[in-house]
C-alpha positions in Angstrom: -2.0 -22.1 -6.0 -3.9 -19.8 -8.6 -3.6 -16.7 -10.0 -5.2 -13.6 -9.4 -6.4 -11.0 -12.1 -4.6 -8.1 -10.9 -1.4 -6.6 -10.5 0.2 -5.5 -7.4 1.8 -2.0 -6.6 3.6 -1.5 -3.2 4.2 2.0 -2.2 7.7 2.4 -0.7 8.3 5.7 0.6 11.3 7.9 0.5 12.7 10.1 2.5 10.2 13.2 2.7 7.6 10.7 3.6 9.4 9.9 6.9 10.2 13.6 7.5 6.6 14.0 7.5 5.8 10.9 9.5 8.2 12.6 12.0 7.2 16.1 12.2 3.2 14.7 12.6 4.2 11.5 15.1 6.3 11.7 18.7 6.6 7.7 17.9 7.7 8.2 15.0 11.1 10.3 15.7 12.6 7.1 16.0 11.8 5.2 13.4 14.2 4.3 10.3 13.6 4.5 6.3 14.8 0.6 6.3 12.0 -0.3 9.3 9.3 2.2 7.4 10.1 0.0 4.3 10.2 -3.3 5.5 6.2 -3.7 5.7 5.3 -1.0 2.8 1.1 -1.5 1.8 0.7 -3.7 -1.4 -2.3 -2.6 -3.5 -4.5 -4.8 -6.1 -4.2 -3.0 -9.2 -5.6 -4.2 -13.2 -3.1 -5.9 -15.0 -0.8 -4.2 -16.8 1.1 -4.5 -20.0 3.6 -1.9 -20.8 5.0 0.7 -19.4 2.8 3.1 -20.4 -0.2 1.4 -18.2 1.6 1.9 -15.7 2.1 5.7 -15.7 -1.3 5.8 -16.7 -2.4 4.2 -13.3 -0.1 6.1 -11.4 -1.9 9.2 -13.0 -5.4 8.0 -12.5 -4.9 6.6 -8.8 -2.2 8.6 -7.4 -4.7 11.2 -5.3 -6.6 8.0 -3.4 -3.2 6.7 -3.1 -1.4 9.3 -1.6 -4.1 10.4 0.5 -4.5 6.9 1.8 -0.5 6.7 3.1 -1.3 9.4 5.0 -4.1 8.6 6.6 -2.6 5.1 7.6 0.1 7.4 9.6 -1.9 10.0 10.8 -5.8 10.8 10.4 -5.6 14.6 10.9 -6.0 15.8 7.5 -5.3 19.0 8.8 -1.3 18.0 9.1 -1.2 16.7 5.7 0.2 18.7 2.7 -1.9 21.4 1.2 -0.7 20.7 -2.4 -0.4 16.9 -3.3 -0.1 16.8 -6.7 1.5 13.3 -8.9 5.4 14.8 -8.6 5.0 14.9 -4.6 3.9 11.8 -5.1 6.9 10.3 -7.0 8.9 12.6 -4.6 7.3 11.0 -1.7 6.7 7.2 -2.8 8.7 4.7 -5.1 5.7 3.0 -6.9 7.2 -1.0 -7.6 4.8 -3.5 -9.5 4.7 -6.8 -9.8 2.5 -8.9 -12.6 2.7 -12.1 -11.2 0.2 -12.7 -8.6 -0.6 -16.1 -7.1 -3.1 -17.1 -4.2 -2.1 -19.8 -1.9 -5.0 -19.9 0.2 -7.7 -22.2 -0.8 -10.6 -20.4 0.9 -12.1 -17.5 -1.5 -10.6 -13.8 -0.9 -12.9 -11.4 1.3 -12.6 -7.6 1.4 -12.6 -5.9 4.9 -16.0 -4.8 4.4 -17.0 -9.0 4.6 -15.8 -9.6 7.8 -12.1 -11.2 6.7 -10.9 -10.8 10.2 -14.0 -13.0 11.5 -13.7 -15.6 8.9 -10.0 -15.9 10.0 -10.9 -16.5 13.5 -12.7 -20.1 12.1 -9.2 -21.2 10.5 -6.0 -22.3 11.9 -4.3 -19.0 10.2 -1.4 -19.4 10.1 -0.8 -22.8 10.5 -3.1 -23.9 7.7 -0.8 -22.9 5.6 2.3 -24.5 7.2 
């Protein structure tokens, strides 16, 4: 196992997330906050070292973030919120980080935009890792 340079901030989302979810998505009417939150996106992020950093991140980030969630649930920008600013955000989204941040693959990390799903096909993923 090694560790990665970066941080990682997962995005759970509260309540008026799911209102919205629900009021853009027939599917997702049924859908619970506990099911919403059980596969929340994790993002790589610079490592951090107070508290302060963090806020600072939020502030810098918090527009590609946001807008991201809601493309991910629904790509019609016209049904998202006009007015997005950073307290929608933390209205909409409980930012958690985590420092420690270990890789325990051996093969080197690819980005989406190298094919990762292709190079997966030539593994035994998952059960390389088992």
């Amino acid at each position: 196992m090694v560790g990665v340079d970066r941080a990682v901030l997962v995005l759970k989302p509260k309540a008026p997330f799911l209102a919205w979810a629900r009021s853009v998505d027939e599917e997702a009417t049924e859908i619970s906050m506990e099911a919403l939150s059980l596969d929340s996106t994790a993002y790589l992020v610079p490592d951090f070292e107070s508290d302060a950093e963090r806020a600072h991140l939020i502030e810098n980030f918090f527009v590609e973030l946001f807008e991201e969630q809601l493309d991910s649930w629904h790509a019609d920008q016209e049904k998202w919120p006009v007015e997005r600013g950073l307290e929608m955000f933390h209205e909409w989204f409980e930012p958690q980080f985590h420092s420690v941040v270990l890789d325990v693959m051996e093969a080197r990390v690819l980005h989406d935009d190298e094919g990762f799903e292709d190079d997966l096909e030539d593994t035994d993923w998952p059960n390389s890792i088992l």
